[in-house]
LUMBARO-569410 format. One record per atom (N, C-alpha, C): residue in one letter; x, y, z. Coordinates in steps of 0.2 Angstrom, whole numbers, plus 2048, in hexadecimal, padded with zeros to 3 digits. Layout:
<sites>
AXYZ
...
</sites>
This chain:
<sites>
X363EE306F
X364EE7069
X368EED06B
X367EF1070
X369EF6073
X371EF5075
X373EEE076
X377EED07A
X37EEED073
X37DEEA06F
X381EEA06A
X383EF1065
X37FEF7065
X386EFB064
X388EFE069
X388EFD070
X38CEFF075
X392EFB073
X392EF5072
X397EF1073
X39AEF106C
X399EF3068
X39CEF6062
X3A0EFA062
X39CF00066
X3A0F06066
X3A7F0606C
X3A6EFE070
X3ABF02077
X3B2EFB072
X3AFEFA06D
X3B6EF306A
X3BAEF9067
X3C1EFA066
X3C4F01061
X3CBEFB05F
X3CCEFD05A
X3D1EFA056
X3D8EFC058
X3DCEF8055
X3E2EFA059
X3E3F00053
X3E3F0204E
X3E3F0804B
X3DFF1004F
X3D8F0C052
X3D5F13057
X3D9F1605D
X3DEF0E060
X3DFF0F066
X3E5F13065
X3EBF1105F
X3F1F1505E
X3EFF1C05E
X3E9F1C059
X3E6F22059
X3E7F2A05E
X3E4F25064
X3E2F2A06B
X3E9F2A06E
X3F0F2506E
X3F4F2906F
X3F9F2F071
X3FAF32074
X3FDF38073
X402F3A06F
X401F4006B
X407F41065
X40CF4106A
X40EF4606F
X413F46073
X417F3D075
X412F38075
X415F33075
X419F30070
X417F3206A
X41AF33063
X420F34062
X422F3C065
X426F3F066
X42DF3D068
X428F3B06E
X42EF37073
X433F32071
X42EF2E06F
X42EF2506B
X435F27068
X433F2D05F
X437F2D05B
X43DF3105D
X43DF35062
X442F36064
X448F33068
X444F2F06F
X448F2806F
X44BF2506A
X449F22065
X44BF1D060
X452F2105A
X451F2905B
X456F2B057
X45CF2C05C
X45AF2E062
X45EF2D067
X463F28069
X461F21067
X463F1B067
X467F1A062
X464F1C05D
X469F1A056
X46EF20057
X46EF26058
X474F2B05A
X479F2805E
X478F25063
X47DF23067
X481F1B065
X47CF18062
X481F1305E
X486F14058
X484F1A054
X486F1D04F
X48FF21053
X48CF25059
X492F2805D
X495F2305D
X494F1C061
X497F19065
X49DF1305E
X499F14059
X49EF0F052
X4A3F14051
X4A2F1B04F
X4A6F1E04E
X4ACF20052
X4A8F20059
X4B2F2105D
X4B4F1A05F
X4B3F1505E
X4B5F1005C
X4BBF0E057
X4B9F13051
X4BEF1304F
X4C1F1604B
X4C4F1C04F
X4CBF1E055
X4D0F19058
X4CBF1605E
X4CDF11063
X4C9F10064
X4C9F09069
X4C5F0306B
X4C3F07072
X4C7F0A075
X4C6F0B07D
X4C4F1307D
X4C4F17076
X4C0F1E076
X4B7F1E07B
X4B4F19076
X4ADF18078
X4AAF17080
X4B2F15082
X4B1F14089
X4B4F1908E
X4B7F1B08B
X4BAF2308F
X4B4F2808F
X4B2F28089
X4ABF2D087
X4A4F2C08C
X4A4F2508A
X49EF2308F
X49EF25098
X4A5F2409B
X4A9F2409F
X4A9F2C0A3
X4A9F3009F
X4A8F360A0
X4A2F3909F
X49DF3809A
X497F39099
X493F360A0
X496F310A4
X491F2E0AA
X493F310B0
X49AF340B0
X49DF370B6
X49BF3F0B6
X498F420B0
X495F490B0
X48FF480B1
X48AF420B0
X483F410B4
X484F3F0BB
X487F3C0BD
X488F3D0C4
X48BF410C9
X48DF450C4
X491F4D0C8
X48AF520C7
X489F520C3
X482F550C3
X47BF540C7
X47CF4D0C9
X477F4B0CC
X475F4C0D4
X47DF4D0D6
X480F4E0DC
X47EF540DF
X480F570D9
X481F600DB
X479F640DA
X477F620D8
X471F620D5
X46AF600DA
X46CF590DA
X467F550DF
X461F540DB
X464F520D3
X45EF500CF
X45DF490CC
X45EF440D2
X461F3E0CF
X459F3A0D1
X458F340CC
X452F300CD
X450F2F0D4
X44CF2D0D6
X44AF2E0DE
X44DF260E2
X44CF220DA
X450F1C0DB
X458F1A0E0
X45AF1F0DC
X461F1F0DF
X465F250E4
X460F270E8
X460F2C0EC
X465F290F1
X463F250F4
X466F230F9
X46EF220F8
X471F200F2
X477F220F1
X47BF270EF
X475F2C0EC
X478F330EC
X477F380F1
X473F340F7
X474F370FC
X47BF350FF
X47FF2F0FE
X486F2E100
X488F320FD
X487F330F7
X48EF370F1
X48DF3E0F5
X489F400F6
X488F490F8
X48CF4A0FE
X48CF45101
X490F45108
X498F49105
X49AF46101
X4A2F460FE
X4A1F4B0F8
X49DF4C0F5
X49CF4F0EC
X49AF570F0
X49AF5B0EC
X496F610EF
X48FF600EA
X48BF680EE
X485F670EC
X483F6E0EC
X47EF6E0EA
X47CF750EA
X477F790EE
X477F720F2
X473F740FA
X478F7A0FB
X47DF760FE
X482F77101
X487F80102
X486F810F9
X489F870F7
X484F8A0F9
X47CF890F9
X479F900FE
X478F91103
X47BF8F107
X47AF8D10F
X480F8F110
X486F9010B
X48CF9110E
X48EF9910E
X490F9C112
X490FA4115
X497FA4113
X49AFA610E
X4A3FA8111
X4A4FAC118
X4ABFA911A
X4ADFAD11F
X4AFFB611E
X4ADFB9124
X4AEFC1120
X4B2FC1127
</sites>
């Protein structure tokens, strides 16, 4: 007798369980999702201009995160070990404060 609304109480519907979600995930979701449709919407429009705008745009947009990434040392921890190569040759911002001009 005892045991059944324990077990009542620990079943939650998928309505309870959306519920306890966090609004911030919310947030995210919907911002993701307009994010998505923004860059599809970018990505028709300079299409057509030209054909090969989208990819110039793209093209540059990936070589400022990389530059930045470099200089920065803010890049996913995944891909460390290649941006440990690029830093070798890219500047960084270790660099400029360890660096004394000559007087």
């Amino acid at each position: 007798m005892l045991a059944s609304p324990i077990l009542a109480a620990a079943k939650l519907t998928v309505w309870e369980k959306l519920q306890a979600v966090p609004r911030e995930t919310w947030l995210s979701l919907l911002l993701t999702m307009f994010v998505i449709w923004l860059i599809v919407r970018v990505w028709k429009s300079l299409q057509e201009v030209n054909e090969i705008v989208p990819w110039v745009a793209l093209l540059t947009l990936g070589t400022t995160v990389v530059l930045y990434w470099t200089y920065e040392r803010t890049e996913p921890k995944l891909l460390s070990p290649i941006f440990n190569q690029l830093a070798k040759v890219l500047p960084t911002r270790i660099e400029y404060k360890e660096f004394s001009p000559p007087r």
